[in-house]
N, CA and C atoms of all chains as a GROMACS GRO file, in nm:
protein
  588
    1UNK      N    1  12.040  14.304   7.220
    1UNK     CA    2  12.156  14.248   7.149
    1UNK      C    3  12.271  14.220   7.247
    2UNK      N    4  12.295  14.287   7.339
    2UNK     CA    5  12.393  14.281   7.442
    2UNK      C    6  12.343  14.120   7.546
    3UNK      N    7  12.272  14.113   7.562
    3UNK     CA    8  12.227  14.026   7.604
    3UNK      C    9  12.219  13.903   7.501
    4UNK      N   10  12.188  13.861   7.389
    4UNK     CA   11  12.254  13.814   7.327
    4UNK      C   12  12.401  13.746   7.319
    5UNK      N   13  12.457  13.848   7.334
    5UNK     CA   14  12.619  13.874   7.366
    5UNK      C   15  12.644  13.825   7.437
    6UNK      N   16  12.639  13.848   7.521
    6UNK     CA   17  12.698  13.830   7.698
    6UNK      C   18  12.632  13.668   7.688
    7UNK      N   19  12.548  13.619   7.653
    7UNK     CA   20  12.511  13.487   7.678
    7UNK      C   21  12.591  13.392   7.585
    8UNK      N   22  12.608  13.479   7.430
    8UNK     CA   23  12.709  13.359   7.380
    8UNK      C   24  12.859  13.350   7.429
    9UNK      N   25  12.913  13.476   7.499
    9UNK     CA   26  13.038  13.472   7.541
    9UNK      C   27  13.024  13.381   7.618
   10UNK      N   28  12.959  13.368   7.722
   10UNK     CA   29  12.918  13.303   7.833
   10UNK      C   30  12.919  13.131   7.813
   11UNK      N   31  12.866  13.146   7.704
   11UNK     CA   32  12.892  13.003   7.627
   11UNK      C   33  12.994  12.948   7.594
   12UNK      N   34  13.056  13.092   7.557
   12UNK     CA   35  13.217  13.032   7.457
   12UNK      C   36  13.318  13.039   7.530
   13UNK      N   37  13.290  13.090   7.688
   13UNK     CA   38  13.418  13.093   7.765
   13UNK      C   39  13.412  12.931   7.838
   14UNK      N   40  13.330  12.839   7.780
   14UNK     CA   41  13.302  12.745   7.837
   14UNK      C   42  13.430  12.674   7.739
   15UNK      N   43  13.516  12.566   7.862
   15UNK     CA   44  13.648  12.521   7.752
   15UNK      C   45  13.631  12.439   7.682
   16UNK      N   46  13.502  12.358   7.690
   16UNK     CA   47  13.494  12.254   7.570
   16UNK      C   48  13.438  12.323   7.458
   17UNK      N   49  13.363  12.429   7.469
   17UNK     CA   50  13.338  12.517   7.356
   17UNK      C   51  13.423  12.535   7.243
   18UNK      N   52  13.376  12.473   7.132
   18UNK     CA   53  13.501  12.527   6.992
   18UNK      C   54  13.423  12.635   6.925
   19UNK      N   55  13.335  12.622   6.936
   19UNK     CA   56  13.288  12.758   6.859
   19UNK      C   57  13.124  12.749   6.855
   20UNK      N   58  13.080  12.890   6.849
   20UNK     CA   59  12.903  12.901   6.789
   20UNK      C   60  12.931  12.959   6.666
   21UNK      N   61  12.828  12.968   6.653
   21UNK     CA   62  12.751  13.020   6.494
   21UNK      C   63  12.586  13.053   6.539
   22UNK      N   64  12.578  13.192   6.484
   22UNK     CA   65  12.479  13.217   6.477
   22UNK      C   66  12.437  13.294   6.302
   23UNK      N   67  12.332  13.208   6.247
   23UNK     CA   68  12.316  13.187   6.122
   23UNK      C   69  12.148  13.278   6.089
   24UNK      N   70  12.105  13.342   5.983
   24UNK     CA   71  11.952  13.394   5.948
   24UNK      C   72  11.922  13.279   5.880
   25UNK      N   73  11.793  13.270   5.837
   25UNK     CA   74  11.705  13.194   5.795
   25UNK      C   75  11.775  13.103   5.674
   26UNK      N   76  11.841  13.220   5.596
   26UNK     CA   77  11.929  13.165   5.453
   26UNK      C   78  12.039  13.077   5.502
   27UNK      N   79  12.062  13.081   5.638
   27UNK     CA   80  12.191  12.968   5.625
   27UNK      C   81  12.318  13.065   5.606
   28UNK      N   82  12.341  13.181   5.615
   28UNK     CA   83  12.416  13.300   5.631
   28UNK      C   84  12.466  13.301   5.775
   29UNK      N   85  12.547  13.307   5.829
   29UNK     CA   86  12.630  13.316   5.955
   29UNK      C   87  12.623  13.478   5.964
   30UNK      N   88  12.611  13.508   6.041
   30UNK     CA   89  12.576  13.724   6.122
   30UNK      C   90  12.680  13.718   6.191
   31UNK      N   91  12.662  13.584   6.346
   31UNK     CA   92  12.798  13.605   6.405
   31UNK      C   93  12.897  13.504   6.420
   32UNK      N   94  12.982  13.464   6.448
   32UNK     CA   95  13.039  13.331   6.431
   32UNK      C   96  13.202  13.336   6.526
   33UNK      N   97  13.268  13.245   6.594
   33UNK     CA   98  13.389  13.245   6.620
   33UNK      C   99  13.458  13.156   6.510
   34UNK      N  100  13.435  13.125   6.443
   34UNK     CA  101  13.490  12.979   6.340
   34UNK      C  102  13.494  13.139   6.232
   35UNK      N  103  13.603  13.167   6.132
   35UNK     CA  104  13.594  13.228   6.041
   35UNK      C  105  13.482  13.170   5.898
   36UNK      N  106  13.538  13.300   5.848
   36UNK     CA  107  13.347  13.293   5.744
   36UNK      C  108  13.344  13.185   5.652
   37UNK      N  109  13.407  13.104   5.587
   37UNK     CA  110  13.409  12.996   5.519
   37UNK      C  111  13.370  12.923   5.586
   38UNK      N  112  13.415  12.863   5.699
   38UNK     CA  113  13.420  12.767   5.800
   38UNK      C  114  13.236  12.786   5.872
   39UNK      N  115  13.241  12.877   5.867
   39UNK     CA  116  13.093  12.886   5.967
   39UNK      C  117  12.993  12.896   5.891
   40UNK      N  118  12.993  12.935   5.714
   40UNK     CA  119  12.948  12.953   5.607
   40UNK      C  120  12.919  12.792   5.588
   41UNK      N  121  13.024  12.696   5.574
   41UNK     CA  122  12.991  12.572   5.538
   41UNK      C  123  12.907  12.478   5.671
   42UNK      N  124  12.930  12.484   5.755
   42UNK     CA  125  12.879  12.482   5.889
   42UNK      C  126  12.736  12.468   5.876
   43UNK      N  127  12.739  12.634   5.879
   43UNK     CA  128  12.550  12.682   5.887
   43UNK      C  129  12.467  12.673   5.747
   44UNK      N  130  12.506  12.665   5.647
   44UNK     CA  131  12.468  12.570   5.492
   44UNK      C  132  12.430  12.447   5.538
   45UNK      N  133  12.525  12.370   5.559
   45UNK     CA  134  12.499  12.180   5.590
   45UNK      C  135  12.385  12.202   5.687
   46UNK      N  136  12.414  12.203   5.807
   46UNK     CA  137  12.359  12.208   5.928
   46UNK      C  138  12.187  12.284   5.908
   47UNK      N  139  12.173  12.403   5.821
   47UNK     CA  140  12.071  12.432   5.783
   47UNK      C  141  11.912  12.266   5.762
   48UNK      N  142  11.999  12.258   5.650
   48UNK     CA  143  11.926  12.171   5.573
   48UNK      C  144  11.879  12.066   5.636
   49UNK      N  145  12.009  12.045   5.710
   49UNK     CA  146  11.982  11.840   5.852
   49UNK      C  147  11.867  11.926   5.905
   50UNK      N  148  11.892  12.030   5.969
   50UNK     CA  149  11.754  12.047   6.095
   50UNK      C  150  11.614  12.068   6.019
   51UNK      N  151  11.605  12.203   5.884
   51UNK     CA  152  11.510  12.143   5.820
   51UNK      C  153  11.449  12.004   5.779
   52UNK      N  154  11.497  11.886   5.777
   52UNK     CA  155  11.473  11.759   5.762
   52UNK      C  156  11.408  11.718   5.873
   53UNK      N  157  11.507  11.739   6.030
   53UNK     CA  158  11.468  11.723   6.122
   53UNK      C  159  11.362  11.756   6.157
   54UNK      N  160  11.298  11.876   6.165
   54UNK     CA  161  11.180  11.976   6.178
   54UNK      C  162  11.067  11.901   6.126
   55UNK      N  163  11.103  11.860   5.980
   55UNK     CA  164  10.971  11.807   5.904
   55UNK      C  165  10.908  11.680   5.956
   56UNK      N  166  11.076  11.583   6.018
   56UNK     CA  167  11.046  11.418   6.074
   56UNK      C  168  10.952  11.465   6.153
   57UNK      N  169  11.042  11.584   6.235
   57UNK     CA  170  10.892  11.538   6.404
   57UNK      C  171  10.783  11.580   6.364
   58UNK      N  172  10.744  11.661   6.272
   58UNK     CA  173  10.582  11.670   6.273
   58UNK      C  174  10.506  11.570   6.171
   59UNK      N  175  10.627  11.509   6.116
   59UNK     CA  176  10.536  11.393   6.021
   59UNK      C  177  10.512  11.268   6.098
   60UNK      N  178  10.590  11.282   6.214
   60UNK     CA  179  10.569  11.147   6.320
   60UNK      C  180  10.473  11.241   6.436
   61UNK      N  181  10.437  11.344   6.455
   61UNK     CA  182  10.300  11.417   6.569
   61UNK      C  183  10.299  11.579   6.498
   62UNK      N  184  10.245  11.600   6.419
   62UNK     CA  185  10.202  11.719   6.364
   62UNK      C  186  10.169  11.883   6.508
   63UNK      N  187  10.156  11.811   6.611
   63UNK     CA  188  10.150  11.923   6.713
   63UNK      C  189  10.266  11.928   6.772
   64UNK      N  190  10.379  11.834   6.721
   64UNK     CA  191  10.501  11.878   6.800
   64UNK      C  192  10.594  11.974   6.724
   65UNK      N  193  10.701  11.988   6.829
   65UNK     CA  194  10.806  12.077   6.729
   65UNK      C  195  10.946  12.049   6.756
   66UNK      N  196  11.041  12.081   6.666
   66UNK     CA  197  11.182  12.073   6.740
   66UNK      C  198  11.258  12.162   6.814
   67UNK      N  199  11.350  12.129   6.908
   67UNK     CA  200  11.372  12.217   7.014
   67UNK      C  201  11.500  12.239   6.986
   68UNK      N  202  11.551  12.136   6.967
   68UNK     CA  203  11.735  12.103   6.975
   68UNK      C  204  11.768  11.992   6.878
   69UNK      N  205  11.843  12.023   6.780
   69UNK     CA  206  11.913  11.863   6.756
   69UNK      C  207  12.047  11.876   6.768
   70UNK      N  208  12.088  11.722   6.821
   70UNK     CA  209  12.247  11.720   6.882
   70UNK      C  210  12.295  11.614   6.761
   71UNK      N  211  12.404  11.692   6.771
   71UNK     CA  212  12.456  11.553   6.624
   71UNK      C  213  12.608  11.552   6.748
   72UNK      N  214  12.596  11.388   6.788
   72UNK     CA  215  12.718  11.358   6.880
   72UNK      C  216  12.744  11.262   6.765
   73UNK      N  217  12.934  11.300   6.729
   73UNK     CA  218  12.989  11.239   6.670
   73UNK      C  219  13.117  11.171   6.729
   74UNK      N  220  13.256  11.129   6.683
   74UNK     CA  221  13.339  11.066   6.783
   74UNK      C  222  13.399  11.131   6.819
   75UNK      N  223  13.417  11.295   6.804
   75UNK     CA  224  13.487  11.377   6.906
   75UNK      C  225  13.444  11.541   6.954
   76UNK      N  226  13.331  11.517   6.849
   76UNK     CA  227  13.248  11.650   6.906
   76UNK      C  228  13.102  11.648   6.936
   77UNK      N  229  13.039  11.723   6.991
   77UNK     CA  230  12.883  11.707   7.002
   77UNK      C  231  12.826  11.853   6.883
   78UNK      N  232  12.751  11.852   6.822
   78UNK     CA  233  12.724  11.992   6.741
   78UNK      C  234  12.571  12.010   6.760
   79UNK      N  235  12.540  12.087   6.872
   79UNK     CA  236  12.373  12.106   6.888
   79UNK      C  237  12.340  12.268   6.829
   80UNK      N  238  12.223  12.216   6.760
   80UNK     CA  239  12.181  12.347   6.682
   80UNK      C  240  12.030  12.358   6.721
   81UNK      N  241  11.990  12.475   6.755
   81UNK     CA  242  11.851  12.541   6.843
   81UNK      C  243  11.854  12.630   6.738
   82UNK      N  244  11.677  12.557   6.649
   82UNK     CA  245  11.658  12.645   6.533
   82UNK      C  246  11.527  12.749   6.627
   83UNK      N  247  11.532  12.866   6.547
   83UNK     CA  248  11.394  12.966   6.609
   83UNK      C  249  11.358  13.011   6.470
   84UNK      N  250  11.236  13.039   6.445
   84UNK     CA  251  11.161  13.120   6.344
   84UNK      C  252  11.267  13.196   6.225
   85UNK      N  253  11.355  13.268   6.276
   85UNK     CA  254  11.426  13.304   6.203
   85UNK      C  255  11.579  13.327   6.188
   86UNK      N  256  11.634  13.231   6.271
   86UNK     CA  257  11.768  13.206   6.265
   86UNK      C  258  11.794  13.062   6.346
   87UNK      N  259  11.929  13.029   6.315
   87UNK     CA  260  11.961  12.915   6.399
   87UNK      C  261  12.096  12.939   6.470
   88UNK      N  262  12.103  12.882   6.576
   88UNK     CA  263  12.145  12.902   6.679
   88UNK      C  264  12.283  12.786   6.705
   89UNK      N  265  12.412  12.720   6.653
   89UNK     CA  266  12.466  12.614   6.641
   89UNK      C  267  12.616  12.677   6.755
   90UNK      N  268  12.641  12.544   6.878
   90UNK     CA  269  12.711  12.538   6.922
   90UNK      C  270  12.823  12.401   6.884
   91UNK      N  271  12.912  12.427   6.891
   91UNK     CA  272  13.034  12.276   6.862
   91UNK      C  273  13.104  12.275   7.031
   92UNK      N  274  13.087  12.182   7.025
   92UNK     CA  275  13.152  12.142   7.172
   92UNK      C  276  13.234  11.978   7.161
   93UNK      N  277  13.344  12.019   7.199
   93UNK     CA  278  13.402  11.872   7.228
   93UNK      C  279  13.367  11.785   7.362
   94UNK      N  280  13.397  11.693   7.294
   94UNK     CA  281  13.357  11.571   7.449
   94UNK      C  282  13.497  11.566   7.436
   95UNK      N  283  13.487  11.608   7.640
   95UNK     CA  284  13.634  11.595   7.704
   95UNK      C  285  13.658  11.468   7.761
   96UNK      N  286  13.735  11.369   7.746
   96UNK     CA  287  13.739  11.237   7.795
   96UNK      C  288  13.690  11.123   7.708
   97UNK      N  289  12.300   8.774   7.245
   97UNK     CA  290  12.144   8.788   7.194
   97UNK      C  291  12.071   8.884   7.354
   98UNK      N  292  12.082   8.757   7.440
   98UNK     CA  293  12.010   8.764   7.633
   98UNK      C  294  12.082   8.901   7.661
   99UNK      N  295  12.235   8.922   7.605
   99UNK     CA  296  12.259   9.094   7.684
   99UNK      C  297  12.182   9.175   7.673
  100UNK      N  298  12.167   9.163   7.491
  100UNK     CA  299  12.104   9.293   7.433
  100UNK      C  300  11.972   9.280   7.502
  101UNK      N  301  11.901   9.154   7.515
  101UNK     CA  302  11.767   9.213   7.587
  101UNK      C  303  11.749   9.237   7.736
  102UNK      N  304  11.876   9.204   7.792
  102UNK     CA  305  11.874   9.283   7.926
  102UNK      C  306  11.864   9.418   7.970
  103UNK      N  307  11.986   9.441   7.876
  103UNK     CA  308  12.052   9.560   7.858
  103UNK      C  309  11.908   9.666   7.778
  104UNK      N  310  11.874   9.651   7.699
  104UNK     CA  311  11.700   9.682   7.680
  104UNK      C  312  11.570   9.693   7.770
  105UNK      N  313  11.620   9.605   7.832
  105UNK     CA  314  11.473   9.587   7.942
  105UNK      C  315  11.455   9.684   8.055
  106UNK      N  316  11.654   9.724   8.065
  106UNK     CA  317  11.692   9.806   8.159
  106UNK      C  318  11.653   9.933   8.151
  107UNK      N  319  11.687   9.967   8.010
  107UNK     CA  320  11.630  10.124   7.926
  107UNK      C  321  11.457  10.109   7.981
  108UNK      N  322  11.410  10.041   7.917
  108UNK     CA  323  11.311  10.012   7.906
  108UNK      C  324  11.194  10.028   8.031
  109UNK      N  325  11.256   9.972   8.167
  109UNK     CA  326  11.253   9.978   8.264
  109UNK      C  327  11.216  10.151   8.327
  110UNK      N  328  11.299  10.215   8.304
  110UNK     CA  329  11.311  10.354   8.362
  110UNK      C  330  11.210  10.466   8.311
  111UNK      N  331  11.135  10.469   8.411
  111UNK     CA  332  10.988  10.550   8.397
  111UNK      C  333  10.964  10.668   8.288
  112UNK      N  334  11.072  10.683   8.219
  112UNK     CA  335  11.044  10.851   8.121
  112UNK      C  336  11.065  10.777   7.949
  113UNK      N  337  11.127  10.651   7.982
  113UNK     CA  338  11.107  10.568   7.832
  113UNK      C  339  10.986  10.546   7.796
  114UNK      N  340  10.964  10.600   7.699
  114UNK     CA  341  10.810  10.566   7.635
  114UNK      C  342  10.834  10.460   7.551
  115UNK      N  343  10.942  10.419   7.442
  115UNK     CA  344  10.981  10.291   7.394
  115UNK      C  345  11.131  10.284   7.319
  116UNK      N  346  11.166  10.156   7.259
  116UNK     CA  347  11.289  10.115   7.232
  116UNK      C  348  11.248  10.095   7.106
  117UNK      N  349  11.286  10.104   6.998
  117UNK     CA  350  11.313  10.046   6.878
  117UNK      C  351  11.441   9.977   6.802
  118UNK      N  352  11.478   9.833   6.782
  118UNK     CA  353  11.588   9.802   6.726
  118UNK      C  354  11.503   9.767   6.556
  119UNK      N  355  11.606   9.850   6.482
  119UNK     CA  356  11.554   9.863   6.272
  119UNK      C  357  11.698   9.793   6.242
  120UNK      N  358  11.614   9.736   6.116
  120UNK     CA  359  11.747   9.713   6.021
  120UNK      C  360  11.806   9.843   5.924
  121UNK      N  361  11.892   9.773   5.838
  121UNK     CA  362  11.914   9.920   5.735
  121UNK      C  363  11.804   9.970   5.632
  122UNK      N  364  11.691   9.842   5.659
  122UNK     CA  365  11.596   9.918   5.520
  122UNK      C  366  11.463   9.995   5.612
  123UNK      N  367  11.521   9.977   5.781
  123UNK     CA  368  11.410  10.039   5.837
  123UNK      C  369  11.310   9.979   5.910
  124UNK      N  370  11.337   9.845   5.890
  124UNK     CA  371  11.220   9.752   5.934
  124UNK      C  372  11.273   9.700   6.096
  125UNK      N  373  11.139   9.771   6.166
  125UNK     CA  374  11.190   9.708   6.301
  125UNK      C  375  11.200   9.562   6.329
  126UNK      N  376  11.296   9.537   6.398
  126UNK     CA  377  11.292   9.335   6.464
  126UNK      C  378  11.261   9.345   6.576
  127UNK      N  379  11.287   9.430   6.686
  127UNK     CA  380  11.207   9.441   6.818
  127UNK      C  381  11.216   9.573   6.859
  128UNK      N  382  11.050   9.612   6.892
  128UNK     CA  383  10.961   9.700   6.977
  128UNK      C  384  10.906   9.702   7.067
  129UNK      N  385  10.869   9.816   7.147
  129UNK     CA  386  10.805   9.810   7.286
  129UNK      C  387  10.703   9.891   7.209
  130UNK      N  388  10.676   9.901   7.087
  130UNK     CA  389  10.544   9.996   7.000
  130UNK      C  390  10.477   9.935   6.936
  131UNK      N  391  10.409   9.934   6.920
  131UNK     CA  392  10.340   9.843   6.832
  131UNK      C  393  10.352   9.811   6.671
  132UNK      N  394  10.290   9.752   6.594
  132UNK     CA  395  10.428   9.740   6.423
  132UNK      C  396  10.387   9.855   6.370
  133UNK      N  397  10.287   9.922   6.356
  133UNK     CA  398  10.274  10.029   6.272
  133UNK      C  399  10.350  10.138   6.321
  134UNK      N  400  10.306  10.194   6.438
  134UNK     CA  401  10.428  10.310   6.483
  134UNK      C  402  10.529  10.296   6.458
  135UNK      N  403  10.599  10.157   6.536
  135UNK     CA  404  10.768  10.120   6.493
  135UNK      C  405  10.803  10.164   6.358
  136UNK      N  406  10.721  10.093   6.254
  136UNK     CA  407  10.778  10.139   6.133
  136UNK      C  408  10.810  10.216   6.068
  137UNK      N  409  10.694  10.359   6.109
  137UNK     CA  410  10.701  10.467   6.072
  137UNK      C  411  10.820  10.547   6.158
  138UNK      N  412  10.817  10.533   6.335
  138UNK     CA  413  10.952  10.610   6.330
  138UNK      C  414  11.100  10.550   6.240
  139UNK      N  415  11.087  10.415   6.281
  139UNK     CA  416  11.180  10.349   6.202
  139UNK      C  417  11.234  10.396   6.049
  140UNK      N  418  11.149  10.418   5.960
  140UNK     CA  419  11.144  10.484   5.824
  140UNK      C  420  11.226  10.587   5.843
  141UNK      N  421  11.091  10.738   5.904
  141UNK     CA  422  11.125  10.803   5.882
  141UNK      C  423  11.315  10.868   5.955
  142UNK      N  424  11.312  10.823   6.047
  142UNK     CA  425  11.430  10.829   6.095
  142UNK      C  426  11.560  10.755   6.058
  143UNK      N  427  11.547  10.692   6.001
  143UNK     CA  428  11.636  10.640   5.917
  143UNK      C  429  11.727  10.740   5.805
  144UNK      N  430  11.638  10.780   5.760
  144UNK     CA  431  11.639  10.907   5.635
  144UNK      C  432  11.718  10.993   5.742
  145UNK      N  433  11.651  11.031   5.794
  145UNK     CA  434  11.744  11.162   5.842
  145UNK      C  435  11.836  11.079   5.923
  146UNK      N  436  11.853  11.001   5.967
  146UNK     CA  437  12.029  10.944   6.032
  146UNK      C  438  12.139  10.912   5.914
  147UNK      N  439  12.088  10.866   5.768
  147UNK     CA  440  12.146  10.900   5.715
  147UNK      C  441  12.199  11.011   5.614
  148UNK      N  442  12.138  11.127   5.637
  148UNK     CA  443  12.185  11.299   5.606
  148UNK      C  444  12.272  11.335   5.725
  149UNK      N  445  12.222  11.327   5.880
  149UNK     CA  446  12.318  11.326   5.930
  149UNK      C  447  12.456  11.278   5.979
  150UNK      N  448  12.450  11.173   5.884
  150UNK     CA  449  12.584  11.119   5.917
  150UNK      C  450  12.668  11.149   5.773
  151UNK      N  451  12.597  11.178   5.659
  151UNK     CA  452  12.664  11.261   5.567
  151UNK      C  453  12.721  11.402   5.602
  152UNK      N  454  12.666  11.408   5.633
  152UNK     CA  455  12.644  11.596   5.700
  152UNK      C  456  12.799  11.619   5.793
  153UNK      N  457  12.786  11.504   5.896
  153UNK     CA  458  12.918  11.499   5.968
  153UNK      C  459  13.042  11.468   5.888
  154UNK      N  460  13.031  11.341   5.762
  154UNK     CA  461  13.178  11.333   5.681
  154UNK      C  462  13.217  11.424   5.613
  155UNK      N  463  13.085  11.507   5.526
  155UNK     CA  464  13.107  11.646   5.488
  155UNK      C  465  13.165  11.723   5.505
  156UNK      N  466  13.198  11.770   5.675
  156UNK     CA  467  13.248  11.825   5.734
  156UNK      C  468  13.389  11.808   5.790
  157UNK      N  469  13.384  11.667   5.817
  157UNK     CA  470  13.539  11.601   5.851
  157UNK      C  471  13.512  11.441   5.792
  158UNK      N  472  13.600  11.426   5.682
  158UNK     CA  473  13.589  11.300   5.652
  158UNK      C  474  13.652  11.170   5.720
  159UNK      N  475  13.677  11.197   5.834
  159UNK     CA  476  13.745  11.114   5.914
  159UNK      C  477  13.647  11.081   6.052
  160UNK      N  478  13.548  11.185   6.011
  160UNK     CA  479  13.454  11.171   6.174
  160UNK      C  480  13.311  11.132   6.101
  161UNK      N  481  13.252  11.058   6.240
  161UNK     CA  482  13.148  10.995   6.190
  161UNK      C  483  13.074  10.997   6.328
  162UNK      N  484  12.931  10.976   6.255
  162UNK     CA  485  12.801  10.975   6.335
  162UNK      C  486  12.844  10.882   6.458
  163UNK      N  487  12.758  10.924   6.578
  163UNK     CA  488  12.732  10.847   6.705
  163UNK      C  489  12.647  10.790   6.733
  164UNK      N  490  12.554  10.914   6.763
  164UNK     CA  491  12.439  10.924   6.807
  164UNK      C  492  12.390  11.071   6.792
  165UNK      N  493  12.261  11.030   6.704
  165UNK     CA  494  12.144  11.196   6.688
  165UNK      C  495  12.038  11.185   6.786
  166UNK      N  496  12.067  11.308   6.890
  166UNK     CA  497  11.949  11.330   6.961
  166UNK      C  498  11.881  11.445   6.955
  167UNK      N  499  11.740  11.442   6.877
  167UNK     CA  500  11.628  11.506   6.868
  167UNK      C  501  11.537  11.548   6.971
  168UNK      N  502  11.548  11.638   6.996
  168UNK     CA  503  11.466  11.713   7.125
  168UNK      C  504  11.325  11.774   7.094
  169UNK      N  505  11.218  11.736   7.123
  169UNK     CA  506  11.122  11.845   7.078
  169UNK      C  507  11.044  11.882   7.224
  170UNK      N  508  10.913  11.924   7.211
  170UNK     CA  509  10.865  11.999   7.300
  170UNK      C  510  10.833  11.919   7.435
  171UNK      N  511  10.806  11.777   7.395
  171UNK     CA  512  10.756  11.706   7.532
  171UNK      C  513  10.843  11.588   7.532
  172UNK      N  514  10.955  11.541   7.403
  172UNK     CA  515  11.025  11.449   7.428
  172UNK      C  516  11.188  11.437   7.367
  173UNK      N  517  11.221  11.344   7.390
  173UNK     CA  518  11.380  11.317   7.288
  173UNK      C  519  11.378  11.191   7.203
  174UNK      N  520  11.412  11.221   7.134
  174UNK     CA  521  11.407  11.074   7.036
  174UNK      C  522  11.584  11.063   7.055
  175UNK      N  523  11.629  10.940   7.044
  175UNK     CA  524  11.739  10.924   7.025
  175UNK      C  525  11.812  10.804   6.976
  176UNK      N  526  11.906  10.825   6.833
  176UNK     CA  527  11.891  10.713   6.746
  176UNK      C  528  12.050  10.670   6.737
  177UNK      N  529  12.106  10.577   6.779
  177UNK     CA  530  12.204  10.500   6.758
  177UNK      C  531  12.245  10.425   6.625
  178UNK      N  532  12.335  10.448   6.531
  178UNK     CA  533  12.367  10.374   6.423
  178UNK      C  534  12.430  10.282   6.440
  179UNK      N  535  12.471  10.171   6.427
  179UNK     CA  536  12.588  10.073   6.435
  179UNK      C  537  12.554   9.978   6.309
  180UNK      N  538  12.654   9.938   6.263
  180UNK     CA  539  12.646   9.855   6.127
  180UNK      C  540  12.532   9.895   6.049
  181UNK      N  541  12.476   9.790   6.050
  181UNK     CA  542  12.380   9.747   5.972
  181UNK      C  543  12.236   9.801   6.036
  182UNK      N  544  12.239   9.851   6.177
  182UNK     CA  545  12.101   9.860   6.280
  182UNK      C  546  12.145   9.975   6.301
  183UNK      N  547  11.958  10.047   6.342
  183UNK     CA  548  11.971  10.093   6.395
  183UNK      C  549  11.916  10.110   6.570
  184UNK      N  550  11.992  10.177   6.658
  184UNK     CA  551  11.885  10.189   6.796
  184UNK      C  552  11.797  10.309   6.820
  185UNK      N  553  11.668  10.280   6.822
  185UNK     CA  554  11.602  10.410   6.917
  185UNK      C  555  11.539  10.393   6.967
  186UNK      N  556  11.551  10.520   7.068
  186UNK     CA  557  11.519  10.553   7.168
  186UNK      C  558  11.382  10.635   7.245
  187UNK      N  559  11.294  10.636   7.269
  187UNK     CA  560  11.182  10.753   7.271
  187UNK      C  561  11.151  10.804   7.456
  188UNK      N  562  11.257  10.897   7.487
  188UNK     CA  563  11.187  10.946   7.657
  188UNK      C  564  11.117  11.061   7.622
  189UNK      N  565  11.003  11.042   7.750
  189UNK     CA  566  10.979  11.187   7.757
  189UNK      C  567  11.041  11.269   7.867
  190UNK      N  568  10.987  11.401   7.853
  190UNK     CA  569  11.107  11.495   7.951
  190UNK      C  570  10.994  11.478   8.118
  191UNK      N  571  11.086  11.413   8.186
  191UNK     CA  572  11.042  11.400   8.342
  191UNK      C  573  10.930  11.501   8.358
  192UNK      N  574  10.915  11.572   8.356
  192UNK     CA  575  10.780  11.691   8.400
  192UNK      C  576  10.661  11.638   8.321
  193UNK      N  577  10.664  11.562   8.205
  193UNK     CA  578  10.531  11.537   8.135
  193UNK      C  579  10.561  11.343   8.202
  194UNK      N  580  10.641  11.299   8.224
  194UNK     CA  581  10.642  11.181   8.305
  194UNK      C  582  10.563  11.170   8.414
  195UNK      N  583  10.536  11.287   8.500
  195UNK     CA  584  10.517  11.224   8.605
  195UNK      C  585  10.304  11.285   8.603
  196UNK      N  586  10.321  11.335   8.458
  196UNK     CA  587  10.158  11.405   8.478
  196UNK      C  588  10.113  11.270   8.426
   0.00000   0.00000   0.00000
């Protein structure tokens, strides 16, 4: 768990970093820098896109899988790294 | 018209592109480097999910909007451009399965 830790700090001391979320299977946020509404609505939405996502790539190659999806919008990038039983969502701004 | 297919040929060009797809809004590709059946089907199915994710983003801030969704999986990236009415994508694979 410390390790865990130390890697999302590591993440979040990064300055374009606005925040992670780390979410269980339900779309429930465990840890989060964004307060609990905010990371609650977050990891809900965001749930569901990557489930979608997940299903495209194997309905377009059934032996593949998803790794990452990046949703770059016009002032943030929001990549979420789903695993078996939680998902993993960073927000990062594009600087410039 | 000649930019866009320069500007394509260029993508196109660079050894880890496996292909280009330009779709309309109902999905139907107008030009591929895939052949029509594949095109269509990524075309389709990606469509659908570019538009959840670009709900997904107004949801969130109704003032911000989709760019670009890039999909990562185990040996490649898909990556899909919205603009108007079209859409662009993209298909590399990741350099290490490029060069096998």
């Amino acid at each position: 768990m410390t390790e865990v830790e130390e890697t999302l700090q590591r993440v979040e001391a990064n300055g374009s970093v606005i925040a992670t979320i780390v979410a269980n299977a339900e779309g429930i946020p465990v840890r989060s820098t964004f307060e609990n509404s905010k990371a609650a609505k977050y990891a809900g939405l965001l749930r569901h896109l990557t489930m979608m996502a997940t299903s495209t790539v194997r309905d377009i190659d059934p032996q593949n899988d998803l790794t990452v999806l990046r949703i770059g919008t016009k002032n943030q990038e929001i990549m979420i790294a789903p695993e078996s039983d939680s998902l993993v969502i960073v927000l990062q701004r594009c600087d410039g | 018209m000649a930019e866009v297919e320069e500007i394509l040929q260029r993508i196109e060009a660079h050894g880890s592109v496996t292909g280009t797809i330009v779709a309309n809004a109902d999905g139907i590709p107008i030009r591929s480097t895939f052949d029509n059946s594949k095109a269509g089907k990524y075309a389709d199915v990606l469509r659908h999910l570019t538009a959840m994710a670009r709900s997904t983003v107004r949801d969130v801030d109704p003032q911000n909007d989709l760019v670009v969704l890039r999909i990562s999986t185990k040996n490649q990236e898909i990556m899909i451009a919205p603009e108007n009415s079209y859409y662009l994508i993209l298909v590399q694979r990741f350099e290490r399965y490029a060069r096998t």
